[in-house]
C-alpha positions, 0 to 999 in steps of 0.5 A: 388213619382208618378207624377201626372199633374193637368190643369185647362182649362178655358177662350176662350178654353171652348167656341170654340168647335174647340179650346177644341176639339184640347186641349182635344186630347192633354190632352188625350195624357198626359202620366201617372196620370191626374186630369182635372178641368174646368170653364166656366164663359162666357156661363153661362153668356151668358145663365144667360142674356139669361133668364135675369139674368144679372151676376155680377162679382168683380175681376174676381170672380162671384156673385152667387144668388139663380138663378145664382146658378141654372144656373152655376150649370147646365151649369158647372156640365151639359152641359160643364163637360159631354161634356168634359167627352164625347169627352175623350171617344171619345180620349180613355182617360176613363174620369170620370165628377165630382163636389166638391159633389160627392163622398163628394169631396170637402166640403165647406164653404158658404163664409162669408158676408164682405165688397161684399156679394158673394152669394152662393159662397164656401170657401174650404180648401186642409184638407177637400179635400177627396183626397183618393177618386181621388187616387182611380180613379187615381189608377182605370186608370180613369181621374177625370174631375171636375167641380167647384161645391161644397157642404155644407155637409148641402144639399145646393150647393155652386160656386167656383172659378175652379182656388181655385179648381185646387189649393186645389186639387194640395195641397190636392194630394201633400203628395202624388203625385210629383204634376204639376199644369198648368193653360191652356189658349188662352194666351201664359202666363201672358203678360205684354201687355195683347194685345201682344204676345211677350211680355211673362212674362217667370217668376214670383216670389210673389214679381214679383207679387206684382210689376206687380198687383200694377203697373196693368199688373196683373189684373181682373181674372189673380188676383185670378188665381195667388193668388191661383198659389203661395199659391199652390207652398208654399204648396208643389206643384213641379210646376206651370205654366200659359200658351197657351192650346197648349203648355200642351204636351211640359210640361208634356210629354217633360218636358220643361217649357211653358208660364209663370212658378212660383216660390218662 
């Protein structure tokens, strides 16, 4: 099969100019088919308390109100994506800016009111992913770069978490495509001390997982990110890895492991 990368980019990448600047002329450099998801939690939290909507999050995942809504979709379907989508242009990478709206991408779920009422936060499943759209722009020579805005098929927009994004998408595409799926960041992977470098997790398996979640090493954010990482490589996804925004080059054009690879 064809390969195809998926990279998700988020953390302190997406909020210094320079440092996006640099991975996106890497990304842009990707040889073959490329799929581009990205967050962008801290500007809308810093617009949120801007306009005095003080955000709140629980394990790394944003409680999304009606007026944290407006702002996480003008900042992540607006300002971040169309400016990403610019400066690929700019790299002669012919990017194509998305939410789980267009074209009906991705149709989700309102999530159900349990034990934390999440708000307007979407659920979505890799069946519902209308993958045969993104082949078609994969088959145009286009890049998709999605944000992580949903649907509900209903008219009404939903917050998604951009690492489910990028996972869903991997599964989605994976009956398809030998699909990569790589999580870019400003650390050098999972770190056992999140405060040194060198101290690298090179692998992980759902039981090393679960060893380094119950212990605190894995935490806050890193929690749904892998999550989702180890259900993606259940699902058929060749490979996943959680690594410095730099080192996406070494992986895809030198295929050579970077960061922290996942396994079963």
């Amino acid at each position: 099969m064809q390969p195809l990368y998926i990279v998700k980019i988020g953390g302190n990448i997406i909020d210094d100019t320079g440092k996006l600047e640099h991975f996106l002329q890497d990304f842009a450099h990707i040889v073959g088919s490329k799929i581009l998801i990205h967050g962008g939690g801290k500007i809308a939290t810093e617009i949120s308390k801007s306009l005095g909507i003080q955000p709140q999050l629980i394990d790394g995942r944003r409680i999304t109100d009606a007026d944290s809504l407006k702002v996480v979709t003008m900042v992540y379907a607006g300002l971040i994506n169309k400016n990403i989508v610019a400066q690929l242009q700019a790299a002669q990478c012919n990017a194509i800016g998305l939410t789980g709206a267009d074209a009906n991408l991705i149709p989700a779920k309102k999530r159900q009111v349990g034990a934390i009422d999440y708000g307007f936060v979407g659920d979505i499943e890799a069946a519902k992913v209308n993958a045969s759209i993104l082949e078609s722009f994969l088959d145009a020579g286009l890049t998709p770069i999605v944000a992580p805005i949903t649907h509900d098929n209903a008219g009404n927009l939903l917050n998604t978490n951009a690492d489910t994004i990028a996972s869903t998408l991997a599964v989605a595409l994976a009956n398809h495509y030998e699909v990569r799926l790589i999580y870019c960041f400003e650390k050098k992977g999972v770190l056992r001390d999140v405060n040194n470098e060198e101290s690298l997790i090179p692998k992980i398996s759902p039981d090393t997982y679960q060893e380094l979640r119950g212990n605190g090493v894995i935490a806050q954010g890193m929690i749904p990110k892998m999550d989702n990482a180890l259900q993606a490589l259940q699902e058929g996804v060749k490979a996943v890895y959680i690594t410095h925004a730099d080192d996406v080059l070494t992986i895809t054009n030198q295929q050579k492991p970077a960061g922290t690879v996942l396994h079963l």
